[in-house]
N, C-alpha and C positions, 0 to 999 in steps of 0.2 A: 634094706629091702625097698623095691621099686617097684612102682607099676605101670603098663604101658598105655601109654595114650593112643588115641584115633587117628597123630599122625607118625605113627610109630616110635616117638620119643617115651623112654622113664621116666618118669616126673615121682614125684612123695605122694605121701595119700593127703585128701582133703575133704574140706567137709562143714558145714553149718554148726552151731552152736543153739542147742534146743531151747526155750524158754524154761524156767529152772533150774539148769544144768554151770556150773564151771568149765573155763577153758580146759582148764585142766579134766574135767571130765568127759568134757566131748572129745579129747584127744583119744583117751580111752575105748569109748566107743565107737568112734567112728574106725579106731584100727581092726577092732573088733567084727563091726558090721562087714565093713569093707575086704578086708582078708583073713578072719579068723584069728589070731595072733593075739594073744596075752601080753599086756607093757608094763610099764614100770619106772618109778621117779623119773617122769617125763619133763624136763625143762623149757622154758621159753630162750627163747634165741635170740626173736627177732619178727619184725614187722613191716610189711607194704601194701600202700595203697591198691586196691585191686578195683578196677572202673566196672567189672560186671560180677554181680548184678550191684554197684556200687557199696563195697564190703572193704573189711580189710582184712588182711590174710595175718595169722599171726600162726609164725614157724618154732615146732618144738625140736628137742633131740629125746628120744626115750629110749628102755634097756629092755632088750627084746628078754619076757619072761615066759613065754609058751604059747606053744600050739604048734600047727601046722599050716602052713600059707593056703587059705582054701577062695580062692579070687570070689566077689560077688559078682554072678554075670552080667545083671542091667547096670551095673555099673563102674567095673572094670573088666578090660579082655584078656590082661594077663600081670600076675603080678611074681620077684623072684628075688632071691638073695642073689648079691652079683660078689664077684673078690672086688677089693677097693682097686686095683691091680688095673682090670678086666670090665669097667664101667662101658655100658651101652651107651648111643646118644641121647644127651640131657637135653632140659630143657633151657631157651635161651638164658643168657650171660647173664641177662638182668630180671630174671625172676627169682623168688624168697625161694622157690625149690630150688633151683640149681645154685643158691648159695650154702643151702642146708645140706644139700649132698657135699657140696666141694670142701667144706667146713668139717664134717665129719670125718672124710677123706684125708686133708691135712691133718689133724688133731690127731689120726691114728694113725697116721704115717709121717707122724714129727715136720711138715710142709709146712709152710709160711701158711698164716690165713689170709682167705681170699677178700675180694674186694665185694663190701655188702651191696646189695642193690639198689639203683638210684629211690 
């Protein structure tokens, strides 16, 4: 599942880490908030420096367990299950999203894994 960005690129969902909260919870949530959707044994993947607002981005893979995609509109404009097949434009080469997608893509289509982000 993707959602589309302001410059018309998919990217993954993302999202802050509350005070209180586990990565692994705010995974949860924030798929939640953002598109409606139920997850499940979510894992860590992987990690990149991200300069705004000075964060670091840490990328999961998790098992989609229900609901129905309902986009949140302040802040996404569209969000959609794609065939691995049939992927829209990502985002660039060296972001943690476009490794998380292209990662997934391999792994379920028996492909070489991609090259992780600088």
């Amino acid at each position: 599942m993707d959602h589309l960005l302001s410059s018309g690129v998919y990217s993954t969902l993302a999202g802050f880490v509350e005070p209180g909260e586990t990565v692994e919870q705010c995974v949860i949530r924030e798929v939640r908030e953002e598109v409606g959707l139920e997850i499940r044994n979510s894992r860590y993947i992987a990690s990149q420096s991200w300069p705004f607002p000075h964060s670091l981005m840490l990328g999961f893979h998790a098992e989609y367990a229900g609901g129905e995609i309902v986009p949140q509109p302040e802040e996404i404009e569209d969000a959609r299950w794609f065939a691995l097949t049939d992927l829209p434009a990502l985002p660039s080469t060296y972001s943690i999203a476009r490794y998380l997608i292209e990662l997934y893509r391999a792994q379920r289509l028996g492909l070489g894994e991609p090259s992780r982000p600088g």
